[in-house]
N, C-alpha and C positions, 0 to 999 in steps of 0.2 A: 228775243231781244232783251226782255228784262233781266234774263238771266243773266248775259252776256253783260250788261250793263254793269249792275249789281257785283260783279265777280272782278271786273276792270276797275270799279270805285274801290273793293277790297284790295286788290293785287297793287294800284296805285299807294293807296296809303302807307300799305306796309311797307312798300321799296322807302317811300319817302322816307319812313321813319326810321330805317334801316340805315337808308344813305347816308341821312346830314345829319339826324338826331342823336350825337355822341351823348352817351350819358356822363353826368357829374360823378366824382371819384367815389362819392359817399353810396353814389345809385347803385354802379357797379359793386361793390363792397358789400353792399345789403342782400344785393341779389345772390351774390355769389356765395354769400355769408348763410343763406337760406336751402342753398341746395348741400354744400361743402359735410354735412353731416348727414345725408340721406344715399345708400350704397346703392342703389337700383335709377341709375343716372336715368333722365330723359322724362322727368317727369313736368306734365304740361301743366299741372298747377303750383301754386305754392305750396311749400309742404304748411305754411303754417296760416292757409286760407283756409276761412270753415264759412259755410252760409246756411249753416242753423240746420240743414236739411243733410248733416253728417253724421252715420252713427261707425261712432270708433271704437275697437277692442282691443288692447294690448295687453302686454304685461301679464302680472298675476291674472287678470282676469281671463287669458285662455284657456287655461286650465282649470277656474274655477266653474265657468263655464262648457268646459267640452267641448270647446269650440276646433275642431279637427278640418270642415269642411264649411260648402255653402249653405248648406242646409241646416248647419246647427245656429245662422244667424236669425231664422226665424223667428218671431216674438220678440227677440231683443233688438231688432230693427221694428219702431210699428209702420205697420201695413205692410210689411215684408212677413209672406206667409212660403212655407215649400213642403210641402206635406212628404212622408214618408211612406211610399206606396211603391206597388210595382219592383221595377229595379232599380241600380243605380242610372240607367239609361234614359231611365223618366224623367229627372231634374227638371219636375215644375215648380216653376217660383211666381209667387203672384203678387202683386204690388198695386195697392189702391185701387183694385179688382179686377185689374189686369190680368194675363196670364195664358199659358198654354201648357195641353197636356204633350203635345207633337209638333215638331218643326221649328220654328225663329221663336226667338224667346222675346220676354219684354225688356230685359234686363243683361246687358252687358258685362263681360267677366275677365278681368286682366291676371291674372298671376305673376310677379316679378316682370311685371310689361311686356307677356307673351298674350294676345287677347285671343281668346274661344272663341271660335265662329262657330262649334254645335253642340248644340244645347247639350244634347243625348253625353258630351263628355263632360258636362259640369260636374258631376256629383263624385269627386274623388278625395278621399283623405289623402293632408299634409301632414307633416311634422316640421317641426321647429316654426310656427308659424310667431311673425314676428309683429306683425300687425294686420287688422281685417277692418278695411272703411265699405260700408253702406251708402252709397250718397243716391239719395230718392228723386225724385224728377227727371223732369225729360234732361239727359245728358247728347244728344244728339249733337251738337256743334264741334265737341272734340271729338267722342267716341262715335257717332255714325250712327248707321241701322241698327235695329235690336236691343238700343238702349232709351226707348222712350219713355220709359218705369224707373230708368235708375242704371246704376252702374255698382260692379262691385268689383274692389281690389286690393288684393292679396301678397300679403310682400311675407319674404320668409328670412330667417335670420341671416346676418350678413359676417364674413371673416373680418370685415374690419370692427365690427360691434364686439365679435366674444372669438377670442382664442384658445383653445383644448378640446377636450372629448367631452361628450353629450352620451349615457345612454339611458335606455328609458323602457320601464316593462311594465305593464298594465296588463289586467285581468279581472276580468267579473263576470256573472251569472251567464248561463247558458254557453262557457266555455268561450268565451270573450275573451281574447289575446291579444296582445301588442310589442312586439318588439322593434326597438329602433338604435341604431346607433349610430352619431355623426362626429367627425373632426372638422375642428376651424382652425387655418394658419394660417400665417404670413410669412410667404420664400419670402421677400424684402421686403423694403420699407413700402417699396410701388405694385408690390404684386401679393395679394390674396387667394387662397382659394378653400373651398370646400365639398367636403362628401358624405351624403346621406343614404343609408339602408333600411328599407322597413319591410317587417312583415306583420299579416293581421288574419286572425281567424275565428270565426265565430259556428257555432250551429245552430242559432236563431231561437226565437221563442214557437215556432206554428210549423207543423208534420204535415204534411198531405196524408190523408188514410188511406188513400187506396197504395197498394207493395206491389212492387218496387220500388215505389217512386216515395216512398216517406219519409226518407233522408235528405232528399233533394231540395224540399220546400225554403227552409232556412237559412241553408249553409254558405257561408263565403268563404273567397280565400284571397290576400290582397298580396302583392308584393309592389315596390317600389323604391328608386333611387335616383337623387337628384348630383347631382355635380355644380356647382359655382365657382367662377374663375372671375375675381377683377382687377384691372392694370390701370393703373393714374402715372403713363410715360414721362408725364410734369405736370406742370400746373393746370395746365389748359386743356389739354385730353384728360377723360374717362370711356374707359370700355367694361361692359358685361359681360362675360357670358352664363346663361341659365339652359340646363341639360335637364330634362326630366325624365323619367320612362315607368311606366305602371302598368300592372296587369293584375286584375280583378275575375274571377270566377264566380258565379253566384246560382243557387237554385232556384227553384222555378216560386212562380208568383203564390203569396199564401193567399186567395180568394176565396173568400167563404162563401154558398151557396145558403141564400136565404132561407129557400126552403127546407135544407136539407138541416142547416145551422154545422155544414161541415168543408172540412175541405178535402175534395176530393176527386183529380183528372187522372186519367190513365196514360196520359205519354210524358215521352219527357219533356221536361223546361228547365231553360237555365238561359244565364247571360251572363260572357263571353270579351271578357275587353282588352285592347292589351295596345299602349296607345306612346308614341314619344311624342315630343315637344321640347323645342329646343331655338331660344330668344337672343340675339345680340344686339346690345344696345350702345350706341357711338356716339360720346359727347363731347363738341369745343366749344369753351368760353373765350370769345374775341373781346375786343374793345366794346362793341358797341350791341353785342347778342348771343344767346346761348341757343346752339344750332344741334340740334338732335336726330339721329335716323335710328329707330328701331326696326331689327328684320327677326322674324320668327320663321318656324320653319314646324310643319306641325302632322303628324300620322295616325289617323286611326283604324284599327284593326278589329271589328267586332262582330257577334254572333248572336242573335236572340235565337231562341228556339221554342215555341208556344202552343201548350195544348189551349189554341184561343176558344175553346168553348169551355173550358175548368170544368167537365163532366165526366163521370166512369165512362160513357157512350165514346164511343171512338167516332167522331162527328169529320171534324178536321186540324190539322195545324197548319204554323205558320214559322215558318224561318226566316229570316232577313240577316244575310251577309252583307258584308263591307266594308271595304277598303278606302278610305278616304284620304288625303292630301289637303295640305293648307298655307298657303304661303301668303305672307301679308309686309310691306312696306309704308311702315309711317315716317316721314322725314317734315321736321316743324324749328322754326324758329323763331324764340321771345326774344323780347326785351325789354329794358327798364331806363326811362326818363324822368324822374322826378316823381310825380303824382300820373304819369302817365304809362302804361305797360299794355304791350299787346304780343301776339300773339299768330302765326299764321303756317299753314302747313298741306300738306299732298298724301294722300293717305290713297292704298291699290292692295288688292286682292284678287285669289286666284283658289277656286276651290275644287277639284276634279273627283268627281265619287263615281266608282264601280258596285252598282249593289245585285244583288239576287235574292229576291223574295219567290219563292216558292210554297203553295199552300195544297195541302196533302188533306182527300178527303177520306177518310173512312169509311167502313162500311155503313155507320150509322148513318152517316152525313149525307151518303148518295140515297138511300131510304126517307130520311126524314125531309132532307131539305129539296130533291128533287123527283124520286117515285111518286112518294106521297102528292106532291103538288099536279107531278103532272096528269099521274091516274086518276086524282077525283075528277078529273074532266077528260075523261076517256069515257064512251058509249056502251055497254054490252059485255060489261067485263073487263073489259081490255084492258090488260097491262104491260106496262113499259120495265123493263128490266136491263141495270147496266150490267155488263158482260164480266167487268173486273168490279168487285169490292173496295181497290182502293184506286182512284184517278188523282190526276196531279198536274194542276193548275201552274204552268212554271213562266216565272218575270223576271226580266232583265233590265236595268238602268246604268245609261253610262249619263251622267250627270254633271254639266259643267257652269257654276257660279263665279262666277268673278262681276269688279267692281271698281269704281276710281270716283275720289272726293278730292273736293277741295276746300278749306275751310282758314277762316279767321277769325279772330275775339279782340277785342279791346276792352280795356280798364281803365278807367281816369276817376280821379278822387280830386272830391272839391270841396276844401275840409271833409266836414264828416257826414259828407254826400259821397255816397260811389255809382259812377256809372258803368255797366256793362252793357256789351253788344257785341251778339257773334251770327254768324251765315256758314253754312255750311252746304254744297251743291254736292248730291249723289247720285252717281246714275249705276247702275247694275243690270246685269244680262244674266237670265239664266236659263238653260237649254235643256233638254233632255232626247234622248236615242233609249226608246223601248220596247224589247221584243217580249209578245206574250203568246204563249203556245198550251194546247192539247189536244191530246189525241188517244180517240177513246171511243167505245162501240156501245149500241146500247139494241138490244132486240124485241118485237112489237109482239105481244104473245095473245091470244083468246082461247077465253075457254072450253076445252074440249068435254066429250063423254067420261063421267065420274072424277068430273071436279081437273081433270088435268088442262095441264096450260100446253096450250098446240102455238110454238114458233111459227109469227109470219115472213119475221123479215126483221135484216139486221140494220143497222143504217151505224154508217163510219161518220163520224163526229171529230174533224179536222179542225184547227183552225191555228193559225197561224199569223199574227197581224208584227205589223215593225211600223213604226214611225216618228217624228221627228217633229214636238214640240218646241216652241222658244217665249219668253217672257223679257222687254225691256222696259227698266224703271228710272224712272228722273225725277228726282226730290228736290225743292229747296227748304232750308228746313234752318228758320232765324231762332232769335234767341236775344230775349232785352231782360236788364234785372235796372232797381236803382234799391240801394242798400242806403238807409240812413242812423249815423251811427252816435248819439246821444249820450255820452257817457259811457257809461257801464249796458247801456241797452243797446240794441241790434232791431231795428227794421227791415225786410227786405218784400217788394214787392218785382212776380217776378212772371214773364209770357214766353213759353218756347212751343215748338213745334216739334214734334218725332214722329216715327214712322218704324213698322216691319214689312221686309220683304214679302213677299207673294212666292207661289208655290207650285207643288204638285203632288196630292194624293198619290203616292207609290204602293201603300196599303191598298185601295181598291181596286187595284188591277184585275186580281183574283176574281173582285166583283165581277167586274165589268167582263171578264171572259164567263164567265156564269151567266150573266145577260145575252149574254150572244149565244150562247148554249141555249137559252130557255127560249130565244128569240127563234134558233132553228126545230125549235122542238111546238114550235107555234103559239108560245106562253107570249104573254105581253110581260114590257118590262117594268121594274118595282120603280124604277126611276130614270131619270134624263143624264146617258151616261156623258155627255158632251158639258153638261153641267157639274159636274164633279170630280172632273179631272184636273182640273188646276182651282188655284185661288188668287186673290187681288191682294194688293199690300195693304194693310192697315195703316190710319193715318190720325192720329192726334194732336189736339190745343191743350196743353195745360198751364194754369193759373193759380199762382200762389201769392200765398201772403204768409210771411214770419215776421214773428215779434219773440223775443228774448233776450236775457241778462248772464251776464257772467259777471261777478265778483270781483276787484282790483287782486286779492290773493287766489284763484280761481276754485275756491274752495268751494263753491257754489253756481251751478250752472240752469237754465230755464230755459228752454223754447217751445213755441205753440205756434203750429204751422196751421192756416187751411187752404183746402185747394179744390177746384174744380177740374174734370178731364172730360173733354167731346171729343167723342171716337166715331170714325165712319169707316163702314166697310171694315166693324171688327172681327179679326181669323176666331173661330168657336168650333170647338173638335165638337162630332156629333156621329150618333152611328144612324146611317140611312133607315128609313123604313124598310120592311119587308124583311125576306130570310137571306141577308145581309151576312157576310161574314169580315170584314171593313170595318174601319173608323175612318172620316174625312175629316179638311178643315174646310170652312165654309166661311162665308161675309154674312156678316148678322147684322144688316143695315147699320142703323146706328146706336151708340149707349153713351151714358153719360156719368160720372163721377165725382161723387162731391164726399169730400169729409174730412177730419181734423186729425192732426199729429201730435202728441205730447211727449216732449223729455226733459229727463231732469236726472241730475247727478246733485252728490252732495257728502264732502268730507268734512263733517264736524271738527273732527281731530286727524290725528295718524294714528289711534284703533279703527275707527268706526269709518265706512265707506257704503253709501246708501247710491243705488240707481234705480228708476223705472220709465217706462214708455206705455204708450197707449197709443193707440190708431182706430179710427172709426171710418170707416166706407158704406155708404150708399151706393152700388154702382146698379143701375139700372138699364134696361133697354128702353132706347125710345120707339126707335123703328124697328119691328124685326116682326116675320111672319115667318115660322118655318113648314111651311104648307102644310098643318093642319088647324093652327090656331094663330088668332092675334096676341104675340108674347108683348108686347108694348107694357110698360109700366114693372116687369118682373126682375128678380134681381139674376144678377148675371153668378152664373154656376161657378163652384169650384172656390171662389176667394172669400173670405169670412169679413163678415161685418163689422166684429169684433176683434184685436188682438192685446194682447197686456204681457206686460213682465216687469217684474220687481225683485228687486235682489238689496241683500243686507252682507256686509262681508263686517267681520270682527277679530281683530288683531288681539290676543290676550296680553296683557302690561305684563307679562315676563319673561325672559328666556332660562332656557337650565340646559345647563354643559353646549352655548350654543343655538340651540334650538330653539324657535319662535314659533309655538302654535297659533291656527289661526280658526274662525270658522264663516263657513261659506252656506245662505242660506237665500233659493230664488225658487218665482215662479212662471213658469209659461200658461197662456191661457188663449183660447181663441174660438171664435166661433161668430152667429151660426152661419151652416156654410151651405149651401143649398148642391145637391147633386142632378139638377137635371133644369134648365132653363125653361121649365114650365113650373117650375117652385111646387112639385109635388113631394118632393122627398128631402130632407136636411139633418145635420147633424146641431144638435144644441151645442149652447156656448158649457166649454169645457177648463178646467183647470188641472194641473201638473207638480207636485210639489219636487224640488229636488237639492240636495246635502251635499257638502261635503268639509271635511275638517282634516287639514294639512298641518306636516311638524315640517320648518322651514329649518335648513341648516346650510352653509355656505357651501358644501360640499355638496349635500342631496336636498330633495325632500320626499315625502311619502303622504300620499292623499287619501283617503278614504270615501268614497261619494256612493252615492243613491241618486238613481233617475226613478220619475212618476213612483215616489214611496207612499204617495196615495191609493197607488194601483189605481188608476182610473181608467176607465173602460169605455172607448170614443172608438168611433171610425175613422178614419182618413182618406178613405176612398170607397165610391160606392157607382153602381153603374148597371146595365141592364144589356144584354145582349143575348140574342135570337129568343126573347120572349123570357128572360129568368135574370133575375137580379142578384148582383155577388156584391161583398162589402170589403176590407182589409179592413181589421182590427187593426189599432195602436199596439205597439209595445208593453206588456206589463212589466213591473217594476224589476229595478234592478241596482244591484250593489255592487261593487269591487274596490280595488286601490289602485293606483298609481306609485310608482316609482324611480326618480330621477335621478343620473347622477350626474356630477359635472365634473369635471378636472379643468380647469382654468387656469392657464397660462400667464393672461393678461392682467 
């Protein structure tokens, strides 16, 4: 009933304001005045609202920065961390120590208003990127699920901004390549459009030793090409459309083995992507509201393929196919009265995955991880022998997510008071159909005269299970800010609610048919497999407070944000006890989150251009037992306490024939980061230094940079499985150029 209530108070409001509240000619004018310079119509805020808690990168600085993808916003968002690990599949990002290494993410990801529902396809290089905003906090009231950390979105250049050719070639250490070339026009004054091609190839800095497979470790190979069409039929309509399509190749994971200090598995690996997406977006400006439907339409195609134990020992792998489908309809309409604007909208999703996870034991694997266990507890010799060397655990998922919101926002300003208030109701289903099969012999032997094994008897090891999981979730999920605005300064005190979906361990299947296995073979099980098959949605409060200034010339900029976050039931990948060969996600009762935000920009002149950030996180557990210890008080795994960046750019006072050198000089830094939620093993706080120095010309220009010219030598990933601990090294340094050219029409 409350619900129902609450959602009748919002639905009432908005008609009202809708029906009789015509805006004043100046209202309209502003509003209209605000979007009329932005190509990627439907966007639900202002473009030229900021509430302190925005980090934006344009311009020169994409390039100065390296900023290609999501993960190159790391450190220069604080408390936005995404470490470089694994593959592009991995796309973990952590925010105010938040975070997941598998499954719903914390952070929400829009591309030219096509928005990611999974994670696993976050991590892909753009070009032509035209701008990339950060906005930290719980964003749930517009964006939904999976955005309780923050939202992040990415617009790319537009035909009405730049008309000609683009092309662009970069190259540096370890056979680092990039080609790209794009056209921007306009068939009329009403119709734009544009085309983008890229390719990219690297062979990485880390080998696997063990041959064949040492070329593998490395290597990528990217391709991709975007298409943009937009039509303004008159005044009042705008339509988009955004085409994308990409496909990535990459070798298998560089994990070093601690003891050995090498890398070295003996099958193959690699991941496997090859993905479209493709977003229309449909805008009328009436008299009295600007009315918007975004539909995306979105495919993914991909393959991991894992020697999950990274050993010369042929133990086992893991492959995980999948085909995935994604379709999403947001339809929202604002408006603007005076001091008064609001905001309301329907928002549906439909997500259908075919996946096949199959895990291949080897020989080692049937020896160590089940002879071994079962014959130390056999009588008189007696040994258990499986008949084939290599068995194979095979899983099936037809998996179906879908979801429908409904949500509003208001704004009213009372002078240089602002009030905000939004709700937003989620409710989500998500199902699964899963067949898990083997079949496979194993024979009971004792020992005969002069050491020989005399067969007793064979036993057929069947199994065959299907079944039919489902999960429904119902969120409301409010959202109150008041912004006091003093001059040149910005207050904002601010309480929302977010949430991530719930789940289902598709990785331990494998497990769990090996429990059944060990369960027929009369072993007791290493765990509660009814407990580890699914998970709960995570649910969060966070609380802010910002204070900052900006400048009457905005030559100078300050904000300092703190905040608190209380998490219950937070998702925590962990790998089971025992001889496990799985990772889960699990609910780690409750954690708590406190820490402060610092940024600041600052342009003395037109040479000089000075930025930095700072993020500090505490996130702790308060409740959490993971049946062995009480973890209460320890800090939460994986997101760094610490993050920093600081950058100097410098424009030299001359040009010659043309030409404007400049020099670009920043640091990333971050740490310590704890790898295991018993706070036994961490990486210290680390620093990055990185260069680069460009000759700007109207026509081209030509960069020269350097990442980590410290060469410094960190982990980014680090982890323990079936009794042995592996690490991934960072990147060491690296140098190349860039080069641009442009033919500009306009």
């Amino acid at each position: 009933m409350l619900h129902k209530t609450i959602l009748t108070i919002a639905t009432a409001v908005s008609a009202a304001v809708a029906a009789y509240a015509a805006p004043a000619e100046s209202d309209s004018a502003r509003y209209v005045t605000a979007l009329k310079d932005v190509e990627v119509v439907g966007l639900k805020q202002m473009p030229d609202r900021n509430d302190g808690l925005e980090t934006v990168v344009e311009g020169s600085q994409i390039q100065q920065f390296r900023i290609k993808t999501v993960r190159n916003m790391s450190e220069v968002t604080p408390n936005f961390f995404v470490p470089q690990y694994g593959s592009r599949m991995t796309s973990s990002i952590y925010v105010r120590g938040l975070g997941s290494r598998i499954d719903q993410p914390v952070v929400g990801l829009n591309v030219d208003n096509v928005p990611y529902l999974n994670k696993d396809s976050y991590d892909f290089d753009l070009e032509d990127i035209k701008k990339i905003e950060v906005l930290r906090g719980t964003r749930a009231v517009l964006n939904g699920r999976n955005s309780m950390a923050g939202q992040v979105n990415i617009y790319t250049l537009s035909p009405w901004d730049y008309q000609g050719f683009r092309v662009k070639a970069d190259f540096g250490r370890a056979n680092t390549g990039t080609a790209a070339a794009s056209w921007y026009g306009r068939l009329s004054p009403r119709l734009a459009t544009s085309v983008m091609g890229r390719i990219a190839t690297t062979d990485g800095f880390y080998k696997n030793e063990q041959r064949p497979y040492d070329r593998d470790c490395g290597r990528e190979t990217q391709a991709a090409f975007r298409w943009k069409l937009s039509w303004h039929p008159d005044s009042r309509w705008s339509l988009a459309n955004t085409l994308h399509t990409g496909f990535t190749r990459q070798g298998g994971y560089p994990y070093e083995n601690i003891e050995t200090q090498r890398i070295e598995y003996n099958d193959t690996t690699f991941y496997r992507r090859f993905s479209i997406s493709d977003g229309l977006s449909v805008s009328y400006t009436g008299e009295r509201m600007v009315a918007t439907s975004l539909t995306s339409v979105q495919y993914l195609d991909d393959n991991m393929t894992l020697d999950q134990d990274f050993r010369p020992q042929s133990i086992f792998t893991l492959t995980q196919k999948r085909r995935e489908w994604a379709l999403t309809q947001d339809i929202f309409a604002k408006g603007l009265r005076g001091d008064y604007e609001w905001l309301m909208g329907v928002f549906g999703f439909y997500k259908p995955t075919d996946m096949k996870a199959p895990v291949t034991f080897g020989d080692d694997g049937i020896r160590t991880l089940i002879e071994d266990n079962v014959n130390s507890q056999l009588p008189g010799g007696m040994k258990l022998e499986w008949d084939e060397r290599k068995m194979l655990l095979g899983s099936t998922f037809k998996i179906h997510n879908g979801g429908f919101a409904l949500y509003h926002q208001s704004t009213y300003r009372l002078g240089n008071v602002t009030f905000q208030g939004g709700l937003r109701w989620e409710i989500e289903r998500i199902a699964m159909d899963y067949t898990s099969r083997v079949n496979t012999s194993a024979t009971m032997k004792r020992p005969g005269p002069g050491g020989v094994m005399i067969p007793l008897g064979t036993r057929e090891i069947r199994i065959d299970t299907t079944g039919h999981v489902g999960q429904s979730f119902n969120q409301l999920l409010p959202q109150v800010s008041v912004t006091w605005t003093p001059g040149i300064w910005e207050v904002r005190a601010a309480v929302a609610k977010g949430y991530r979906a719930g789940g289902y361990n598709t990785q331990m299947f494998s497990d769990i048919l090996m429990q059944q296995m060990m369960q027929q073979m009369g072993q007791t099980a290493d765990y509660d497999v009814s407990k580890i098959i699914s998970y709960k949605p995570e649910k969060a409060w966070t609380y802010e407070l910002t204070a900052g200034l900006t400048t009457a010339d905005n030559r100078f900029s300050l904000q300092a944000t703190g905040f608190l976050m209380t998490c219950r039931d937070q998702q925590l990948t962990i790998f089971p006890d025992g001889n496990t060969t799985g990772r889960a996600m699990t609910n780690a009762g409750r954690t708590r989150s406190a820490g402060a935000e610092l940024t600041m920009s600052w342009t003395p002149d037109e040479a000089w251009c000075f930025r930095a950030s700072y993020g500090y996180t505490d996130a702790r557990f308060t409740r959490y037992n993971n049946g062995l210890q009480d973890l209460r008080h320890k800090r939460l795994p994986y997101a760094p306490a610490h993050t920093l960046f600081a950058s100097a750019d410098y424009v030299l006072p001359f040009t010659f024939i043309g030409i404007t050198p400049s020099v670009n000089v920043n640091t990333r830094a971050a740490g310590d980061i704890f790898w295991d939620d018993a706070n036994t093993r961490h990486q210290k706080f680390y620093a990055t230094l990185n260069a680069s120095v460009c000759f700007e010309h109207r026509l081209c220009s030509i960069r020269f940079w350097g990442t980590n010219l410290t060469n410094t030598r960190y982990t980014t990933f680090s982890f323990t499985s079936i009794g042995h601990e592996f690490i991934q090294r960072a990147n060491p340094w690296s140098v190349g150029a860039t080069l641009l050219l442009r033919f500009a029409s306009n």
